[in-house]
PAZAPA-4460 file (N, C-alpha, C; in steps of 0.05 Angstrom, whole numbers, plus 32768, in hexadecimal, padded with zeros to 4 digits):
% residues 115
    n_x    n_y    n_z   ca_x   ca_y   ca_z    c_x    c_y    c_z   seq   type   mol
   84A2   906F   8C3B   84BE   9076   8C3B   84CB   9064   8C50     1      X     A
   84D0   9045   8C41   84E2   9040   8C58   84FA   904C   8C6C     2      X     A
   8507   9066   8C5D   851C   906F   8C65   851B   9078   8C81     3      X     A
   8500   907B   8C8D   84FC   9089   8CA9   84FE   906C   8CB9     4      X     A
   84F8   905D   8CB5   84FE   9036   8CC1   8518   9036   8CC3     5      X     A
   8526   9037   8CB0   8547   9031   8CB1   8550   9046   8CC9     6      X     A
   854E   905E   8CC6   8553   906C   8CD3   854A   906E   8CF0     7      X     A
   8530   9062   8CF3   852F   905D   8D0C   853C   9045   8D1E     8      X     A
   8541   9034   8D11   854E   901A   8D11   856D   901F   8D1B     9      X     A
   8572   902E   8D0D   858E   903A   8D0C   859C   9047   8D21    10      X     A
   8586   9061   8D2C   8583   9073   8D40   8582   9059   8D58    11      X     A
   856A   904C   8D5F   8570   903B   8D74   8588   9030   8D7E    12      X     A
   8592   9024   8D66   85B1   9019   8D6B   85C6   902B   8D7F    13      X     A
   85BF   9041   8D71   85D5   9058   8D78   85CA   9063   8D92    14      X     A
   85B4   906C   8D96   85AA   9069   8DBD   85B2   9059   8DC5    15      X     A
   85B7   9032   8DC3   85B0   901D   8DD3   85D1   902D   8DDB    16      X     A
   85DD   9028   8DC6   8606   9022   8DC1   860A   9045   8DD3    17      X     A
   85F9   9058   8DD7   8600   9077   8DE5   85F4   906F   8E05    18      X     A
   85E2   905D   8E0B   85DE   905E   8E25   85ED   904A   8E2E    19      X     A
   85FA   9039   8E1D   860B   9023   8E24   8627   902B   8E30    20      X     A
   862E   903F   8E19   864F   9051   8E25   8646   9066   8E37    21      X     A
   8631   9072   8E3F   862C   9088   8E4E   862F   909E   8E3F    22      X     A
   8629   909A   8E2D   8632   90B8   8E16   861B   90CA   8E1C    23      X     A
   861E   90E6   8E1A   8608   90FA   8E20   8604   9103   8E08    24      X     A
   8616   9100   8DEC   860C   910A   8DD5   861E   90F9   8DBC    25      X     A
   8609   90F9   8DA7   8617   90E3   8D8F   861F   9101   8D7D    26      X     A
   8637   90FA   8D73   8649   9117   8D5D   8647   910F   8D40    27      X     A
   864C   90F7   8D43   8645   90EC   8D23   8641   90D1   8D21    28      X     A
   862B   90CE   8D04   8626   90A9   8D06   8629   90A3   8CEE    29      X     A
   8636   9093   8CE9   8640   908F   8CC8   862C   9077   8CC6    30      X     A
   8628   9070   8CB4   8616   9059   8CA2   8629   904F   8C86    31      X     A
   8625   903C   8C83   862E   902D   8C6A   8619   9027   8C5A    32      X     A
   8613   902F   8C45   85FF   9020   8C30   85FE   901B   8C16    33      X     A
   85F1   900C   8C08   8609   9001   8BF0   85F1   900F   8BE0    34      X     A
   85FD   900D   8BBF   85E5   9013   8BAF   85D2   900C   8BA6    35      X     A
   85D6   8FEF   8BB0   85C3   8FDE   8BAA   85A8   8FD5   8BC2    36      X     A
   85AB   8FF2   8BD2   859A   8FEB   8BEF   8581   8FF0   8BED    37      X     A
   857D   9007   8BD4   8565   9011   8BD4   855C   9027   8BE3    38      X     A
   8572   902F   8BF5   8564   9047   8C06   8571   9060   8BF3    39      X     A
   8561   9073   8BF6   8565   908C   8BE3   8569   90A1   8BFC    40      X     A
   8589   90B2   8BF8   8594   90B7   8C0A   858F   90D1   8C17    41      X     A
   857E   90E2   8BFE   856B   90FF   8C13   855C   90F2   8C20    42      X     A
   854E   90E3   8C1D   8532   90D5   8C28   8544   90D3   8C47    43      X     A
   8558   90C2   8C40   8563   90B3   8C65   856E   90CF   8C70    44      X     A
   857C   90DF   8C62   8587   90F4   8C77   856E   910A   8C81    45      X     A
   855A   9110   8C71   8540   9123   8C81   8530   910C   8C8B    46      X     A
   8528   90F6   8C8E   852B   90E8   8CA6   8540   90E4   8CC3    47      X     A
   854C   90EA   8CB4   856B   90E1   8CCC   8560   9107   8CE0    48      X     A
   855C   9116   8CD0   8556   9134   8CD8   8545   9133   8CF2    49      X     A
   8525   9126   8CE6   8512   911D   8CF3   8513   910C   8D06    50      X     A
   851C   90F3   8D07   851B   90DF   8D14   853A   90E0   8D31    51      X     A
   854B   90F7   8D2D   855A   90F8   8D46   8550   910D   8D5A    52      X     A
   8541   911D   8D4F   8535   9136   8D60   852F   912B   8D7E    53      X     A
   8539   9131   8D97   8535   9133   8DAC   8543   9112   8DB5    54      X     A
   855D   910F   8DA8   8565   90F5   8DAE   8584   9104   8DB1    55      X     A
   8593   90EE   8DB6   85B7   90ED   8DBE   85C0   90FC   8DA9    56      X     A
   85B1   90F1   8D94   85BC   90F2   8D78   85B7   910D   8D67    57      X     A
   85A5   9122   8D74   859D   9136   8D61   85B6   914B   8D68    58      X     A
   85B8   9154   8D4C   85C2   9165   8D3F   85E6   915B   8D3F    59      X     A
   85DD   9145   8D38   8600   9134   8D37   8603   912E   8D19    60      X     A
   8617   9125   8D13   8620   9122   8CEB   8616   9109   8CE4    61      X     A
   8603   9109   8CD4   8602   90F0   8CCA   8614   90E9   8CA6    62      X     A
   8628   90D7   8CAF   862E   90D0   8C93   8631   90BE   8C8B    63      X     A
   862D   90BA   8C6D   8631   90A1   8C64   863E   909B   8C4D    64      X     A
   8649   907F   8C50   865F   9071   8C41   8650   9060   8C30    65      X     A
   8649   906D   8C19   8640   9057   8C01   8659   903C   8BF8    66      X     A
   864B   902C   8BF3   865B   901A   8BF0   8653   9008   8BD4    67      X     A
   865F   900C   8BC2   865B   900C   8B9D   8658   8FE8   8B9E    68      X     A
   864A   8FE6   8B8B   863D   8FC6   8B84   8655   8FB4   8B7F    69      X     A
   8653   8F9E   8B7E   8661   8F85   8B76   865B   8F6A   8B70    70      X     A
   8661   8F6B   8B5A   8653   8F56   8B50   8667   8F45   8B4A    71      X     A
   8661   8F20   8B50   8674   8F10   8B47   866A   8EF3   8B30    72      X     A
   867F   8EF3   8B20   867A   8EEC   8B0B   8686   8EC2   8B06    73      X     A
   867B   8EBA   8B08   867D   8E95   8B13   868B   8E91   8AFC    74      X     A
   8683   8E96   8ADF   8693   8E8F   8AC6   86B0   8E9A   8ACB    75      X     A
   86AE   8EB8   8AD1   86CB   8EB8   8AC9   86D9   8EC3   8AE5    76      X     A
   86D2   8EB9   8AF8   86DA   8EC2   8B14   86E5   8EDA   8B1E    77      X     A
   86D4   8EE9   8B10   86DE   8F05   8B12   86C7   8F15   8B2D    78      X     A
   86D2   8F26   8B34   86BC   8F43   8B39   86C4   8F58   8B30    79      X     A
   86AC   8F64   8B2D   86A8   8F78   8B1E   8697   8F8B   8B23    80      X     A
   8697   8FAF   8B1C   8680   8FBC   8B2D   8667   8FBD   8B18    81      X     A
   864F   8FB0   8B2B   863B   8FB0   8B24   862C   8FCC   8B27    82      X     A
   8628   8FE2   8B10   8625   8FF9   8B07   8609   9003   8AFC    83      X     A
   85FD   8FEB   8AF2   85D9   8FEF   8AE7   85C7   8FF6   8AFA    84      X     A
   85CD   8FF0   8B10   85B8   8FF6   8B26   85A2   8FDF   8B25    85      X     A
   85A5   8FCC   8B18   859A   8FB4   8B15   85A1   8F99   8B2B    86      X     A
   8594   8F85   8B26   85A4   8F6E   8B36   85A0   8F5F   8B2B    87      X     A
   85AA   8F5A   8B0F   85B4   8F45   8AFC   85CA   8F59   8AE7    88      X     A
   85E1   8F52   8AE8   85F1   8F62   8AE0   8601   8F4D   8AC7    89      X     A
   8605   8F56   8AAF   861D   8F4F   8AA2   8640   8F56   8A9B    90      X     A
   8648   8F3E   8A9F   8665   8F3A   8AA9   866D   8F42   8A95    91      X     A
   867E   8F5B   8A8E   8691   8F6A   8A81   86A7   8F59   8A7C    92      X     A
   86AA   8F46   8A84   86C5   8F2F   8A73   86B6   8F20   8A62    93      X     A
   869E   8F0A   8A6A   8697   8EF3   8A50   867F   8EF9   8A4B    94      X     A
   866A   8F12   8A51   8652   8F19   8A50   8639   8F02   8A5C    95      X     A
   8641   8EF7   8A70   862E   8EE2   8A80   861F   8EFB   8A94    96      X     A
   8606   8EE9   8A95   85F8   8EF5   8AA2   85FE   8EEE   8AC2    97      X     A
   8604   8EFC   8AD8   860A   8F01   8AF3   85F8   8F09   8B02    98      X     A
   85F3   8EF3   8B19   85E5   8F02   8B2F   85EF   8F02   8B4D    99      X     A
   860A   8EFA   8B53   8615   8EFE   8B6B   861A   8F0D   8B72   100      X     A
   8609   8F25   8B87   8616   8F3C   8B8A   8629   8F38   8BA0   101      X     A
   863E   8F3D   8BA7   8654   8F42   8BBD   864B   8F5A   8BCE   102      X     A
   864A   8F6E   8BC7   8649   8F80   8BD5   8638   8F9A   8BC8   103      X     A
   8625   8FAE   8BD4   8620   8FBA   8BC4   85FF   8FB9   8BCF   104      X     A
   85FD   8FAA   8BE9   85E4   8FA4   8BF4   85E2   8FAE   8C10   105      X     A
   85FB   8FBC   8C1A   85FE   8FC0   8C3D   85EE   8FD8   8C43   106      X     A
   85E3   8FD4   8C5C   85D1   8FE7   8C67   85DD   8FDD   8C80   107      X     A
   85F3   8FF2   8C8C   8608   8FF0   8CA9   8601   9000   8CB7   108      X     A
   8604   9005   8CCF   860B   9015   8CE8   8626   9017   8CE7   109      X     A
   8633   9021   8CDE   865A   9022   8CD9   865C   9028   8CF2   110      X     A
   8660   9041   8CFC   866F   904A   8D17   8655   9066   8D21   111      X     A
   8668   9065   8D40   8658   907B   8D4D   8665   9084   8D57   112      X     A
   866A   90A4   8D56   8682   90B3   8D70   8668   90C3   8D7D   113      X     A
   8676   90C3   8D94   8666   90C5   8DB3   8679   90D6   8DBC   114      X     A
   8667   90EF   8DCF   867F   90FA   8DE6   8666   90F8   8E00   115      X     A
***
């Protein structure tokens, strides 16, 4: 389960950035991740459960901002949302086969509120 990696990865950030401001406790940590990331999102939040216990961060909100695919299309210079869950997608204007995804791959640290 990679999901406990990310999340630990994640959590660090948010200690380095809480002992950096002097924060004594993290309230919420938002994440960005697209659909095309691969992480499956019970998996990261009962990790996120696990992996804050006895840190800044436990018992603070974790949420997240999915961020829907995009795919761009060279024939007809379009984007378009890439919806198959695949990563070769066909362009809904000239039916070419597409593999530029734009967006739809982010795995972020968005923000962190601290008191």
């Amino acid at each position: 389960m990679h999901e406990v990696g990310i999340m630990e990865s994640a959590l660090a950030a948010v200690q380095r950035h809480a002992v950096e401001n002097r924060a004594e406790r993290v309230e919420r940590i938002v994440l960005r991740i697209g659909t095309l990331a691969g992480v499956e999102l019970e998996a990261l939040r009962f990790a996120f459960d696990i992996v804050s216990r006895g840190t800044v961060a436990e018992g603070s909100t974790l949420e997240i901002e999915s961020v829907p695919a995009a795919v761009y299309c060279p024939a007809c210079r379009r984007e378009f949302a890439g919806e198959n869950g695949g990563f070769i997608f066909t362009c809904p204007g000239c039916g070419d086969l597409c593999g530029e995804i734009r967006r739809g791959r982010e795995l972020e640290l968005s923000r962190i509120e601290m008191s």
